[in-house]
C-alpha positions in Angstrom: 0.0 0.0 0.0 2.5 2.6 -1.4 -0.1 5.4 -0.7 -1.2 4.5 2.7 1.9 3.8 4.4 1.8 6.7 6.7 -1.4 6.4 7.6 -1.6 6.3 11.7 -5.4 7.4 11.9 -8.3 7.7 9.3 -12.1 8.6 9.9 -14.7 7.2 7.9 -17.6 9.2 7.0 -20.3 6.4 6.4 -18.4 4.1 8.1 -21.4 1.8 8.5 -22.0 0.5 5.0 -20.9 -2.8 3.6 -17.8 -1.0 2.0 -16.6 1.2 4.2 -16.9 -1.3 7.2 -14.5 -3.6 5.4 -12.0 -1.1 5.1 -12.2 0.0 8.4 -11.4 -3.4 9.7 -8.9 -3.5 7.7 -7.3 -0.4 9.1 -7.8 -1.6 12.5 -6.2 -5.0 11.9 -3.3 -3.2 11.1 -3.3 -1.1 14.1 -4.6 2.1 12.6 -6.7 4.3 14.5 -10.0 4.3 13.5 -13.2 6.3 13.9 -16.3 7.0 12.2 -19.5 8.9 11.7 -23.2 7.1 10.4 -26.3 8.2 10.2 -28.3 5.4 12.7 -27.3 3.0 14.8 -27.3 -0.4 13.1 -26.3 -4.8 14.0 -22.8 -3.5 11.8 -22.2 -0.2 13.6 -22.8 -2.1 16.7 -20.3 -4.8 15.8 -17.5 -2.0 15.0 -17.6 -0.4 18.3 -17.2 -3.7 20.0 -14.7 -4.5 17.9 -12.8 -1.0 19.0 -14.3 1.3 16.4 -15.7 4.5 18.0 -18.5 5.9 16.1 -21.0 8.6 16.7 -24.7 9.0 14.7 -24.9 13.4 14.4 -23.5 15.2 11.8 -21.7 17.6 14.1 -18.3 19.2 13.1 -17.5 18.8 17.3 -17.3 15.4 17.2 -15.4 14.8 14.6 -11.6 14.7 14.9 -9.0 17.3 13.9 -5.7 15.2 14.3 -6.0 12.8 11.4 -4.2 11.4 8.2 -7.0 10.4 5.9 -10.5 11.1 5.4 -13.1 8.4 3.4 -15.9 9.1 2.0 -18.2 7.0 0.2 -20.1 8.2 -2.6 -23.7 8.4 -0.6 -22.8 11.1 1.4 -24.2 14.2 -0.1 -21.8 16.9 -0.6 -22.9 19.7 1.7 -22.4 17.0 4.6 -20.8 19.3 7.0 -18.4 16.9 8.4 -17.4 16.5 4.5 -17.6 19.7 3.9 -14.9 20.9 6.7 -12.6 18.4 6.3 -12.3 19.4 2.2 -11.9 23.3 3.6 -9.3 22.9 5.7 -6.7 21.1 4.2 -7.5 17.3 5.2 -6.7 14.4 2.8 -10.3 13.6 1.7 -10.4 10.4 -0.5 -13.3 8.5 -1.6 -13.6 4.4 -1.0 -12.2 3.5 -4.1 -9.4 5.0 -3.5 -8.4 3.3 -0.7 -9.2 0.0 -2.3 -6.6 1.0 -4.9 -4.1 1.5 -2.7 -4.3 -1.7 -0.6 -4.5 -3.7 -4.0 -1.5 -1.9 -5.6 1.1 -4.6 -4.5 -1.3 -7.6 -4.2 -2.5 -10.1 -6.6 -6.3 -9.5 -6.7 -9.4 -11.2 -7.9 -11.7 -8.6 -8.7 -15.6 -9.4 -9.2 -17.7 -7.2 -11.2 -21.4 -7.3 -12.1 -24.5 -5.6 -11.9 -25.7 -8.7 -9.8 -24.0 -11.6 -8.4 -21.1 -10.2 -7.3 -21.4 -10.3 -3.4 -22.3 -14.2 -4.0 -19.5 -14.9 -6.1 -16.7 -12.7 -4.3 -17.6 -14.5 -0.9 -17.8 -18.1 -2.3 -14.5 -17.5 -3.9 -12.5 -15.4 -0.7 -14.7 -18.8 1.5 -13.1 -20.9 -1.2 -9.7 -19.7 -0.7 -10.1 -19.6 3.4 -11.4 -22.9 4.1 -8.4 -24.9 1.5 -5.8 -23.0 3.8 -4.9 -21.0 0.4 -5.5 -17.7 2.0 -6.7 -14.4 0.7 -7.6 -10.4 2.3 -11.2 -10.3 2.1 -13.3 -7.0 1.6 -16.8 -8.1 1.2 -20.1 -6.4 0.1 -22.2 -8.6 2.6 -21.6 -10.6 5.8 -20.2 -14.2 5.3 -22.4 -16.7 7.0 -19.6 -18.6 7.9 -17.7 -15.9 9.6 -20.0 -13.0 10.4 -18.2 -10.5 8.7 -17.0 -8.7 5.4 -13.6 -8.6 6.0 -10.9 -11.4 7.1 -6.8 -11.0 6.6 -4.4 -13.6 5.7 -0.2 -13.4 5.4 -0.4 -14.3 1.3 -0.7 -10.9 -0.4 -3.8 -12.4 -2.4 -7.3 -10.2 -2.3 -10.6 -10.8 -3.3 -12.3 -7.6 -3.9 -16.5 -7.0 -4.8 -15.7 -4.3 -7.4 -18.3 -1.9 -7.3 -19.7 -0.3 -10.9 -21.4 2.2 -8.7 -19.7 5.7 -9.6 -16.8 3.7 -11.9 -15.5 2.8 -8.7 -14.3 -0.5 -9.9 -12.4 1.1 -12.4 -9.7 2.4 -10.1 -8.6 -1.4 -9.5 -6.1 -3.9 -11.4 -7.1 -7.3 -11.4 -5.0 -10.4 -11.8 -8.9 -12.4 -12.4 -11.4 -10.4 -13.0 -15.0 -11.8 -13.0 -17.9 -10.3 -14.6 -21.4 -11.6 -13.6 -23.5 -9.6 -15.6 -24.2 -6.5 -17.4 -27.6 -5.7 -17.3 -29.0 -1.9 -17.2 -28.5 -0.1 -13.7 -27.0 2.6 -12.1 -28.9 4.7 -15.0 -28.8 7.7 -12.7 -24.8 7.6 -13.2 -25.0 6.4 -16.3 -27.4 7.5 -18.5 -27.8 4.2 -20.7 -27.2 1.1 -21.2 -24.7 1.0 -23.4 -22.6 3.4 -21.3 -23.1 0.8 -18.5 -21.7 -1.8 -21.2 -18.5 0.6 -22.3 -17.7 0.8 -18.3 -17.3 -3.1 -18.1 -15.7 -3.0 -20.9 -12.8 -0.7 -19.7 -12.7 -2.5 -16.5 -12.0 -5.9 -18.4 -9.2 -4.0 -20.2 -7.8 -3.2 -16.6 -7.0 -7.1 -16.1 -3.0 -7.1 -15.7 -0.8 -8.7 -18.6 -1.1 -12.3 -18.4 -4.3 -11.9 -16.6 -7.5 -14.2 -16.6 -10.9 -12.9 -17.3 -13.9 -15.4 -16.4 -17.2 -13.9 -17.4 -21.1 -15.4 -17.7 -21.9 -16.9 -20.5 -24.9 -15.3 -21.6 -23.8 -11.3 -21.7 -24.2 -10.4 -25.2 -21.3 -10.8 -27.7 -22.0 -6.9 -28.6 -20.3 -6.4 -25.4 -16.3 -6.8 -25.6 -15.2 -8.2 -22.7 -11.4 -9.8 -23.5 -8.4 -10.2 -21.8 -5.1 -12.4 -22.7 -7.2 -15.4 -20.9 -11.1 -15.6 -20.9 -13.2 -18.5 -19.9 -16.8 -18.4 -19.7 -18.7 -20.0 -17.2 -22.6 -21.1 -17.2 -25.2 -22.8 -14.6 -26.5 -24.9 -17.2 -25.3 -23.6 -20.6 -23.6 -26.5 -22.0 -21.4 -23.9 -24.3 -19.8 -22.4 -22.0 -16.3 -22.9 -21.0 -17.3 -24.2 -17.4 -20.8 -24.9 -16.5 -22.6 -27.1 -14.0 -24.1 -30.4 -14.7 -26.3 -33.3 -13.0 -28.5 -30.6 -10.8 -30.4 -32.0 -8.5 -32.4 -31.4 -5.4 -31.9 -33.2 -2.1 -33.1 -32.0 1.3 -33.2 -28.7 -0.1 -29.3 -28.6 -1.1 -28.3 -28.5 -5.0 -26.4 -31.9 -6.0 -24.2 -31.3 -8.8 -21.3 -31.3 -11.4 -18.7 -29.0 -12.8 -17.5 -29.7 -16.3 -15.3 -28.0 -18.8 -12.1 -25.9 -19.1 -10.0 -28.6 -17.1 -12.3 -28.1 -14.2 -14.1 -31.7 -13.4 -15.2 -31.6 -10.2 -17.7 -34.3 -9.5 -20.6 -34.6 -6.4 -21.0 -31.2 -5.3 -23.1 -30.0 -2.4 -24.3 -26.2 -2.5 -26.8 -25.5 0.9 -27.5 -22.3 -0.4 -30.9 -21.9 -1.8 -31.6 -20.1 -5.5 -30.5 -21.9 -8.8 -28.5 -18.2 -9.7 -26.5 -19.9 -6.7 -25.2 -22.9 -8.8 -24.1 -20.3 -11.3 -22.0 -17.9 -9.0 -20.3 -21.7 -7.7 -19.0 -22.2 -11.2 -17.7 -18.9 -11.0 -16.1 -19.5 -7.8 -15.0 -22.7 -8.7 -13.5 -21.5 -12.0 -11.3 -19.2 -9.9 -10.8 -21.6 -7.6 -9.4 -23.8 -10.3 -7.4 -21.1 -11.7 -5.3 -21.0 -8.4 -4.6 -24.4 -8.1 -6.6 -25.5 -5.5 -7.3 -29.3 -5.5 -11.0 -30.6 -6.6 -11.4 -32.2 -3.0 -10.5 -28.8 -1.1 -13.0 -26.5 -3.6 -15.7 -29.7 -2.7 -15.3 -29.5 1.0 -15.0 -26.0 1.2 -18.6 -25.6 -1.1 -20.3 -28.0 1.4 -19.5 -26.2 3.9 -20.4 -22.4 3.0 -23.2 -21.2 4.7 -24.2 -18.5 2.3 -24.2 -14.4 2.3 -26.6 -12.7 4.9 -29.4 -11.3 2.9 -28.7 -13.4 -0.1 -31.4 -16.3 0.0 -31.1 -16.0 4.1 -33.6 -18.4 5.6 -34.6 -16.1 8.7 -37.3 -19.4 9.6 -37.6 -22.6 8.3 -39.9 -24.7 9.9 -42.5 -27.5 8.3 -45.1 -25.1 8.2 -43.0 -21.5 8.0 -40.4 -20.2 5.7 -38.9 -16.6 5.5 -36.4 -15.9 3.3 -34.5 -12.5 3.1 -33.0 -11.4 0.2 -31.2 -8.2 -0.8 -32.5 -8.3 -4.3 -33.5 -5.0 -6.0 -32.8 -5.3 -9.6 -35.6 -7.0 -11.4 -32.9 -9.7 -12.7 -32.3 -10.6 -9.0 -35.8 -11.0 -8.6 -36.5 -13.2 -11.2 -33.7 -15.1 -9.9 -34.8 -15.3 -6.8 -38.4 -15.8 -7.4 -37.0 -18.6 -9.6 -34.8 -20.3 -7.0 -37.6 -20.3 -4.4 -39.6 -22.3 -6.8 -36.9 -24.6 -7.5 -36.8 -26.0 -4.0 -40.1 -25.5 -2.9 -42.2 -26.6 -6.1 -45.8 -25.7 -6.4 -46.1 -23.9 -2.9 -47.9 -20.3 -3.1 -45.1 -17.3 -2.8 -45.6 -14.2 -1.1 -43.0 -11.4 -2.2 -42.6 -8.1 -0.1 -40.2 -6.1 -2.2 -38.9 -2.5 -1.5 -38.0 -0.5 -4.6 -34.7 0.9 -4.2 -34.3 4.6 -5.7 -36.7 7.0 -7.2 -34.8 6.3 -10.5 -34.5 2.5 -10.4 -38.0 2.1 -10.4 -38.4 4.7 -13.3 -36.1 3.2 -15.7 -37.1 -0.6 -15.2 -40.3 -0.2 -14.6 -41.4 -2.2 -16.7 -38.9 -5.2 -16.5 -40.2 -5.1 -12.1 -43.5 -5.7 -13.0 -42.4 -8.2 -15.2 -40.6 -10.5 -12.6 -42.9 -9.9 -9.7 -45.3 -11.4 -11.5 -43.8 -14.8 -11.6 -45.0 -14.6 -7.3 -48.6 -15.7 -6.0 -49.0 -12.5 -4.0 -47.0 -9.4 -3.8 -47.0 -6.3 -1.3 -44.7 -3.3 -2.4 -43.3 -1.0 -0.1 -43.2 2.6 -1.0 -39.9 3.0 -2.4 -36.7 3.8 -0.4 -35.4 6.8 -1.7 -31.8 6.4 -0.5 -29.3 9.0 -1.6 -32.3 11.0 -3.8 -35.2 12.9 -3.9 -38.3 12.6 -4.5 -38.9 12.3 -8.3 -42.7 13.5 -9.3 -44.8 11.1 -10.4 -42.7 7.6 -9.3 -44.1 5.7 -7.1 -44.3 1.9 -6.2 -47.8 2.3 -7.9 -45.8 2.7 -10.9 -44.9 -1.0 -10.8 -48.5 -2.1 -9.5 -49.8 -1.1 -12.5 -48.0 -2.8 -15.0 -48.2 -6.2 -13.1 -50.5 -8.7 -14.8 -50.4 -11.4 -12.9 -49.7 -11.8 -9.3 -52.1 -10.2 -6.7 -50.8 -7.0 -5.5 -51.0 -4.3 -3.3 -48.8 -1.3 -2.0 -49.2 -1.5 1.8 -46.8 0.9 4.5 -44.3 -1.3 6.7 -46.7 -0.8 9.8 -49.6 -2.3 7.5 -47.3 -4.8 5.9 -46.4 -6.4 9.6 -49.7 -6.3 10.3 -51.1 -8.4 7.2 -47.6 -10.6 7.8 -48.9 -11.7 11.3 -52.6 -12.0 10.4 -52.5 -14.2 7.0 -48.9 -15.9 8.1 -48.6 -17.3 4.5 -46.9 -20.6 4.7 -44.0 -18.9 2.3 -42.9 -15.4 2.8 -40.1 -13.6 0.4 -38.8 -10.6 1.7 -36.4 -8.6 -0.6 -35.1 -5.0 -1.1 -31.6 -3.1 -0.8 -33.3 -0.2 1.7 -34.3 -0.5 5.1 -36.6 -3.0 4.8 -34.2 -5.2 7.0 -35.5 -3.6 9.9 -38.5 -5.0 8.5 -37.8 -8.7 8.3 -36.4 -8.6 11.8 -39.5 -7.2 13.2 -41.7 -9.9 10.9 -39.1 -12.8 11.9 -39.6 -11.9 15.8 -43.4 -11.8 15.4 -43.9 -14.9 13.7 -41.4 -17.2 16.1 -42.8 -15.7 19.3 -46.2 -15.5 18.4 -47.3 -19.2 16.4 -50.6 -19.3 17.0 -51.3 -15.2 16.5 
């Protein structure tokens, strides 16, 4: 970390989401001081100050402190935030997330995973991969390990496995050794404008793979999009062109049984817990990397059995004989379809219920459409009105937008309080809960309720 070697203390501002909370760790495992300002009190927060991490919830410029080396910022902040705003007017080194992440990884050999979805999965399966076979890897997670509760683990090999965020170009500011690209579907439109300028970003970060370097990308992202580097493979859940792709699926005690085949990666009799079919797809990715490194077919099996999944990715919250909640952090309508899609896989012909939270005023604008679409493949669905996160208001968007165009499924826009209430009182058999805002809160609230009241 040429750029951060003098760094003795560095204050995070937004030091509580999935990014930022990594890095702090990672600062503190190296015996930085650190210290932070959020916005509310949350499980992570909580689990930084025990951890050492002070961290206070007011945007006050007298709490904040003036003896320090480095100031990060992630991009949700607004920019009249006026801790921001001081530390940029008085001479403080004021760097954004990204840039941090590009220092760490500057003498490192990193796997970098990109992707408008998928990526958490894959990045944890593979940095899980590389824990559990004793290969070792620096992990900086965009959601909590199951396995290990937490987004952020060290190891002496100067090997890192990095979710590259496409949010702001951020990911364009690394230099992978493998890069993997999970998909490149329309998002982020608020940044970027269209879709193609979303496709010409991935395609610059594939052309940041170092000489030598291996690109393993999903099969299906259209040919019109150049994705190369001096090695590609492509990788598939059940796309028998593909350069590595999954085989034999089947469904046992609600785990996926299956095969990996292709690119000299034949791994027979894997064991996945981890509900969604997507699921089997990020695995191949993982595995593909896995393979890559040289890590034998029985350590990548042993190490698959064993992972325990992403919290919020297809996170049973209950599951009992006559009650299942799953939480999920989709919020792109791909993610829902994939998710929708996986629930039906292991549970076949039960009756879903979907709660979904639209996630930005311009989300839901621009793929209108393509939500309606994949809520539809539910039973029943009860929007949220949608979390607005770093915008305004935009006139005229609402989740009534998506309503609307549904077809299929019954639906209804409901507030959280009358959401919990219809939870508790119908206690459908299978309950989906997804969304990127704060409907968390939500599904803890719902999960409480339904254990310790069963016969409400």
């Amino acid at each position: 970390m040429q750029q951060g070697t003098t760094i003795s203390s560095i204050y995070f501002i937004g030091i509580g989401g999935i990014g930022m909370s990594a890095l702090a760790r990672y600062f503190k495992s190296r015996g930085v001081v650190v210290s932070g300002y959020d916005r509310s009190e949350t499980p992570l927060t909580l689990q930084l100050v025990a951890e050492g991490i002070p961290i206070h919830y007011h945007e006050s410029v007298s709490e904040i402190p003036k003896q320090v080396d480095v100031v990060v910022y992630t991009p949700a902040i607004p920019s009249n935030h006026a801790e921001l705003v001081f530390y940029q007017n008085n001479g403080f080194r004021v760097v954004k997330r990204s840039d941090v992440l590009q220092w760490i990884t500057e003498q490192s050999f990193n796997i970098c995973v990109a992707g408008t979805h998928g990526k958490t999965t894959v990045s944890t399966m593979i940095a899980h991969l590389l824990r559990h076979s004793n290969y070792g890897c620096n992990a900086f997670l965009g959601g909590i390990a199951a396995n290990y509760n937490t987004n952020f683990w060290s190891s002496n090999r100067e090997v890192s496995v990095i979710e590259a965020d496409e949010y702001d170009r951020s990911f364009l500011k690394l230099s992978p050794d493998i890069a993997v690209i999970t998909a490149v579907d329309p998002d982020h439109l608020d940044i970027y404008g269209t879709a193609e300028e979303v496709e010409k970003a991935f395609e610059a970060f594939s052309k940041k793979v170092k000489h030598g370097g291996v690109l393993v990308k999903q099969k299906s992202i259209e040919s019109s999009v150049q994705l190369l580097a001096d090695t590609t493979y492509t990788y598939s859940g059940k796309e028998l062109t593909a350069d590595v792709y999954a085989t034999n699926i089947r469904v046992i005690n609600g785990s996926y049984h299956f095969d990996v085949t292709g690119a000299s990666c034949n791994i027979p009799q894997l064991i996945l817990s981890m509900g969604g079919l997507h699921n089997i797809e990020n695995a191949v990715a993982a595995i593909t990397v896995a393979n890559q490194l040289g890590i034998s077919a029985d350590a990548i099996r042993n190490a698959l059995e064993d992972f325990k999944g992403v919290k919020r990715r297809f996170e049973y919250k209950i599951r009992e004989t006559d009650q299942v909640l799953i939480d999920d952090y989709a919020h792109h309508p791909e993610e829902l379809r994939a998710l929708i899609t996986g629930v039906k896989s292991i549970f076949p012909g039960e009756r879903i219920t979907l709660v979904f939270q639209p996630h930005l005023f311009s989300r839901t604008r621009d793929l209108c459409d393509a939500f309606a679409e994949s809520l539809d493949l539910a039973d029943e669905v009860i929007l949220l009105p949608i979390y607005p996160a770093r915008e305004l208001p935009m006139e005229g968007v609402s989740s009534e937008m998506i309503l609307e165009k549904m077809k299929h499924a019954r639906v209804q826009v409901l507030s959280k309080a009358d959401c919990l209430q219809r939870i508790l009182q119908d206690r459908p058999p299978l309950l989906v809960m997804a969304g990127a805002g704060d409907i968390d809160q939500l599904i803890f609230q719902a999960t409480q309720l339904l254990q310790t009241n069963p016969h409400a």
